[in-house]
KEPA-263700 format. One record per residue (C-alpha): x, y, z. Coordinates in steps of 0.001 Angstrom, whole numbers. Each point is the difference from the previous one (the first is absolute). Layout:
% residues N
+---------+---------+---------+
!       X !       Y !       Z !
+---------+---------+---------+
!       X !       Y !       Z !
...
+---------+---------+---------+
END
This chain:
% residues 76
+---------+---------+---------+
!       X !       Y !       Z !
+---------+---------+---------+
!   -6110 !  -79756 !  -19637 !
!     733 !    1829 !    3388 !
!    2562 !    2235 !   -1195 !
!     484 !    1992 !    3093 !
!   -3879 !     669 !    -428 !
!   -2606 !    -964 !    2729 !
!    -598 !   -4108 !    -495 !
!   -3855 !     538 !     -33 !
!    -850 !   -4013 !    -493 !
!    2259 !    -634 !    3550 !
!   -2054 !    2642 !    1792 !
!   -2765 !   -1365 !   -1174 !
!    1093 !   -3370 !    1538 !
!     996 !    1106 !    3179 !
!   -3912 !    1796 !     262 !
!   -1217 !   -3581 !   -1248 !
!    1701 !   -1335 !    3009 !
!   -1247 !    2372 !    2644 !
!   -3356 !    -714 !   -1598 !
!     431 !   -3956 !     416 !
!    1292 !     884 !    3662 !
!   -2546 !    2356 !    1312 !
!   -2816 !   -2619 !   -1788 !
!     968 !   -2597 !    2001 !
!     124 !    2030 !    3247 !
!   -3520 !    1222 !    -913 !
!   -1127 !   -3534 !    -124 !
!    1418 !    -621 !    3508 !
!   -1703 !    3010 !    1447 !
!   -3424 !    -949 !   -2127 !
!     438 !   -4118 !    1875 !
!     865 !    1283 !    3062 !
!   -3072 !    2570 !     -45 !
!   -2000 !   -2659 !    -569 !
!     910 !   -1714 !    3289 !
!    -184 !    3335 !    1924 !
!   -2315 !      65 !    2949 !
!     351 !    3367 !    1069 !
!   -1753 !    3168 !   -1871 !
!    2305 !    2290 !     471 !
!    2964 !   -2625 !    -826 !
!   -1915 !    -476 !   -3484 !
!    -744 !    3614 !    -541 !
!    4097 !     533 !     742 !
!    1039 !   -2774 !   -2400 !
!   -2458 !    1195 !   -2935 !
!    1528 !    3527 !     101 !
!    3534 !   -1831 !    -284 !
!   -1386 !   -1837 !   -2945 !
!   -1314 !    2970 !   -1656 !
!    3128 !    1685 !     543 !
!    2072 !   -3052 !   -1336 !
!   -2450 !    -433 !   -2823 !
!     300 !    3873 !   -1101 !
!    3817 !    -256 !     230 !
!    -588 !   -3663 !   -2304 !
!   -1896 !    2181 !   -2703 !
!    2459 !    2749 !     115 !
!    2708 !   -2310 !    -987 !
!   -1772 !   -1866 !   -2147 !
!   -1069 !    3239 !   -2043 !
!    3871 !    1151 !     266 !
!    1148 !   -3986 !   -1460 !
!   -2512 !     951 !   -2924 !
!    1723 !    3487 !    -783 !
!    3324 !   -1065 !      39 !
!    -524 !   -3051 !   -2012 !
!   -1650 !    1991 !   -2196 !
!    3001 !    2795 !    -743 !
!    2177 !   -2898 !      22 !
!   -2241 !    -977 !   -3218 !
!     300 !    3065 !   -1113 !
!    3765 !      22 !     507 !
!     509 !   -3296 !   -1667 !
!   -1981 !    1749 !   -2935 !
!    2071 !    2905 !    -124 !
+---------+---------+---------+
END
């Protein structure tokens, strides 16, 4: 399948994984938020889970694409 070629399907698993890995850090940041008594404490850790969360769609769009060529690849 690979023949010296880009493996799109393993890409596309190793973005699944930074996805899984940056979700769970996300739900850390969104627990300990909750517990957060200081404003500007919450304020800081919502801007790290926007950032996290953008960086979690990102990945997740680039997972899509290369499972996608590697479709298109297999079809090939």
């Amino acid at each position: 399948m690979n023949n010296g070629l880009i493996n799109y399907a393993l890409w596309a698993n190793e973005y699944e994984e930074q996805m899984q890995t940056l979700n769970r850090k996300i739900l850390a940041l969104k627990k300990e938020c909750k517990t957060c008594t200081a404003v500007c404490t919450e304020l800081e850790l919502n801007k790290r889970i926007t950032g996290l969360y953008s960086m979690y769609l990102e990945c997740k769009h680039t997972a899509q694409m290369m499972r996608n060529r590697a479709k298109e690849k297999e079809a090939a």
